[in-house]
C-alpha positions in Angstrom: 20.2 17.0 36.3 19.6 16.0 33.0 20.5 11.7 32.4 23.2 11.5 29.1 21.2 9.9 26.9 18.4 12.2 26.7 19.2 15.1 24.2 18.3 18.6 25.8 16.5 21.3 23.3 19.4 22.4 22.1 20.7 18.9 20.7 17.3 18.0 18.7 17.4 19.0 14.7 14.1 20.9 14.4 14.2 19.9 10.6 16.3 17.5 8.4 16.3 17.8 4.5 17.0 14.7 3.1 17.1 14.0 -1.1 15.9 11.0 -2.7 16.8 10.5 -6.7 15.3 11.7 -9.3 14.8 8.1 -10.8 13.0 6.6 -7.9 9.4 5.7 -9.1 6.5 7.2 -8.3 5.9 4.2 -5.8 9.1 5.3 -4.0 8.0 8.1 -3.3 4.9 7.5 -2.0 6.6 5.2 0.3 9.4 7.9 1.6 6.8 10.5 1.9 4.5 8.4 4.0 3.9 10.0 7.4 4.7 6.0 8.9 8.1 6.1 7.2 9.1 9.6 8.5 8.1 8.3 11.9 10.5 5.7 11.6 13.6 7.4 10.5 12.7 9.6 14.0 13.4 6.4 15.9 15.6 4.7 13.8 18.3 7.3 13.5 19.9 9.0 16.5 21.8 11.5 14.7 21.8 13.5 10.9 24.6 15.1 9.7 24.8 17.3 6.6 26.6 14.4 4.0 25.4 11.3 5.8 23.9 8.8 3.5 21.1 6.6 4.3 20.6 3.3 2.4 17.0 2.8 3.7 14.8 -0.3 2.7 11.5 0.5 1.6 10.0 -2.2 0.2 9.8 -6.0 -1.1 9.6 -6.5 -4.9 7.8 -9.3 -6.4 10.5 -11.3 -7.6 12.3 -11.1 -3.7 14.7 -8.7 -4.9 14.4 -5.0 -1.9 14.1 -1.7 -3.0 16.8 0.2 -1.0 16.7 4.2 -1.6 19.7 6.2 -1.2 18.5 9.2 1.4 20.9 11.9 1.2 21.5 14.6 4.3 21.3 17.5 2.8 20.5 20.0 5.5 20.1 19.7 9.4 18.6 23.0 11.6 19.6 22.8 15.2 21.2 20.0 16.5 22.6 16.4 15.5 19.7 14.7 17.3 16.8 13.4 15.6 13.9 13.3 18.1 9.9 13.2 17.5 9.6 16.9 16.7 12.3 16.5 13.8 10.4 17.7 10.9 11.6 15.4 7.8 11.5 17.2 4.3 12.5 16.3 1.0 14.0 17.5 -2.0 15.0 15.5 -5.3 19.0 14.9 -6.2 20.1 13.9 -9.6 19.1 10.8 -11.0 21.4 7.6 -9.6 20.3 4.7 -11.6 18.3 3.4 -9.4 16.5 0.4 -10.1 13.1 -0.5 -8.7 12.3 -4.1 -7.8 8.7 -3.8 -8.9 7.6 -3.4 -12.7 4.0 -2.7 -11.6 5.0 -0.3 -9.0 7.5 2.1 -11.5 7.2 4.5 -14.1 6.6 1.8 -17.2 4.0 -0.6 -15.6 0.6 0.3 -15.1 -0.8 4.0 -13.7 -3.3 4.3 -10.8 -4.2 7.9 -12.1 
């Protein structure tokens, strides 16, 4: 007999979509699309649902002020459950007005190109 808080197979997304706006920086993105920060929306959130929104720190800027990013659910396949196997994607929503805490880090401070 299966214990209630383990999800069976059925239960686990096999893939979330999630959308990020179009204004976040180019350092944003990097940071979303990390392989470390996909691993920790698997454990942070138990459940997605197509709608949800996920205000999601990312990082520190260097005046104190956070960079939060606005992760929108845009598709789940399978179940509610996030588990390890969830396979996190990403696709890019209309710009939001987002506003980066770090100069250096967006589109008008330096490039690392």
């Amino acid at each position: 007999m299966e214990s209630a808080s383990e999800p069976t197979a059925g239960d686990v997304a096999t893939r979330v979509v999630l959308s990020y706006p179009e204004d976040l920086s180019r350092w944003g993105r990097f940071q979303v699309e990390k392989p470390s920060f996909r691993a920790f929306l698997r454990k942070t959130r138990d459940e997605a649902r197509e709608g949800d929104v996920w205000e999601e720190f990312v990082g520190v800027g260097c005046c104190g002020n956070t960079l939060d990013v606005p992760l929108h659910v845009e598709r789940v396949e399978g179940g509610p459950r996030v588990g390890e196997e969830t396979a996190i994607e990403y696709d890019v929503r209309e710009a939001c007005d987002l506003r980066g805490s770090w100069r250096v880090q967006s589109e008008g401070g330096p490039s690392r190109a």
